[in-house]
C-alpha positions in Angstrom: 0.0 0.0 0.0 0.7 3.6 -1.0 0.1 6.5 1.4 -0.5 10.1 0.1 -0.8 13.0 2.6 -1.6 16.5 1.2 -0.8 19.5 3.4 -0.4 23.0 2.6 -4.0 24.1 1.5 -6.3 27.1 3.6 -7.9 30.3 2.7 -6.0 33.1 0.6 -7.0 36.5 -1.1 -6.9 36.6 -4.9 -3.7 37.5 -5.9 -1.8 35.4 -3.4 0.1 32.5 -3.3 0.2 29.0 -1.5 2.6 25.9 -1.7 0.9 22.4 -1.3 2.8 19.5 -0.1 2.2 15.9 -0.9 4.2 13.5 1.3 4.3 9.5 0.2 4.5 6.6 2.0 7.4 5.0 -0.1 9.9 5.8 -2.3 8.5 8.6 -5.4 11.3 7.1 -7.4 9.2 4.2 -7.5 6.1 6.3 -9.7 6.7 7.1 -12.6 4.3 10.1 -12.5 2.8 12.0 -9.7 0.4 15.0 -10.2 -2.1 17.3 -8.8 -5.7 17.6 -9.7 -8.7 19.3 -8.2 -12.3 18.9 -8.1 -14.5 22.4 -7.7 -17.5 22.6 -5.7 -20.5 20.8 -8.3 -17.6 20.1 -11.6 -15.2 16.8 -11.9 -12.0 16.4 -11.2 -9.4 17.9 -13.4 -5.5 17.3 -13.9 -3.6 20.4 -13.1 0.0 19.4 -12.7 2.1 16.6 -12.7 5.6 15.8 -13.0 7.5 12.5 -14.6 10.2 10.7 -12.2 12.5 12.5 -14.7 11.7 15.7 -13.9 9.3 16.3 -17.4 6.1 18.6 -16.5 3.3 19.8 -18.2 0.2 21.5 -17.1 -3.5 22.8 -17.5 -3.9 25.7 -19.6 -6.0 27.3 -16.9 -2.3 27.5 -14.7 0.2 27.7 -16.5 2.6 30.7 -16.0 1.4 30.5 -12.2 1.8 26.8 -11.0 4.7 25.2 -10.4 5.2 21.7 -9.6 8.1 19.8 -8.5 9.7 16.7 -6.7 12.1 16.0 -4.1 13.3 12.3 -4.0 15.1 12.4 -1.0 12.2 13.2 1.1 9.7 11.4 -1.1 7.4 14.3 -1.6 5.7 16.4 -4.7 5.0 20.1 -4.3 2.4 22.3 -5.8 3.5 26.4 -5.8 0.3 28.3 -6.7 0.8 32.1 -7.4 -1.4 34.7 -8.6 -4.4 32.3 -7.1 -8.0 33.7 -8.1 -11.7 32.3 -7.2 -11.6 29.8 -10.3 -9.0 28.0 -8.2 -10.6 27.1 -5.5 -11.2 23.0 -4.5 -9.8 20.2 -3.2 -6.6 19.3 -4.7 -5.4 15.9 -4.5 -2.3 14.3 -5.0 -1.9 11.2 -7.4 0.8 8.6 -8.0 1.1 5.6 -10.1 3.6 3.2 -8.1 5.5 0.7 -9.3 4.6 -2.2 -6.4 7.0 -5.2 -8.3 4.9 -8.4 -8.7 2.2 -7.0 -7.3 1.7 -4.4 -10.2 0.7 -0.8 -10.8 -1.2 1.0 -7.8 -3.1 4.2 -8.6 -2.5 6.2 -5.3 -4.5 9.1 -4.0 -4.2 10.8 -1.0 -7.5 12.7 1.0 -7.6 15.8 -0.5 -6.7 19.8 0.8 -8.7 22.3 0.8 -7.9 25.5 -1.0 -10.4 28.5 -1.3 -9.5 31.6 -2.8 -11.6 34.3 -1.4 -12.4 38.1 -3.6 
């Protein structure tokens, strides 16, 4: 089993900035992607970052130029900056991994979710 704790998340004026945290149970060198999504209040759950075990990114159209995600190996844990934050940004993010678990396979990981509102 995979464990995925988000931290970081909280209530911030438009305009600001917050870093979210995503700390795994087990080695991130063993996914070879982690990410980010969110899920607004009433829509479904969208991708808005993630990051390849060698370091690739991409992103949702609706963030780039203001998120940045990255990954430190040594302490096993992806990071979500969020600048220049506005209303449309607020939801729970979660943090997603697909780990490599040997014979037993692939395990999609998620962790609980953080909430992020972004207030006028």
């Amino acid at each position: 089993q995979v464990q995925l704790v988000e931290s970081g998340g909280g209530l911030v004026q438009a305009g600001g900035s917050l870093t979210l945290s995503c700390s795994a149970s087990r080695s991130i060198l063993s996914s070879t992607l982690m990410g980010w999504y969110r899920q607004a209040p009433g829509k479904q759950r969208e991708l808005v970052a993630r990051i390849t075990r060698g370091g690739s990114t991409n992103y949702a159209d609706s963030v780039k130029g203001r998120f940045i995600i990255s990954r430190d190996n040594a302490k096993n844990t992806v990071y979500l900056q969020m600048n220049s934050l506005n209303p449309e940004d607020t939801g729970v993010y979660y943090c997603n991994g697909a780990f490599f678990l040997g014979p037993l396979g692939t395990l999609d990981a998620w962790g609980q979710g953080t909430l992020v509102t972004v207030s006028t």
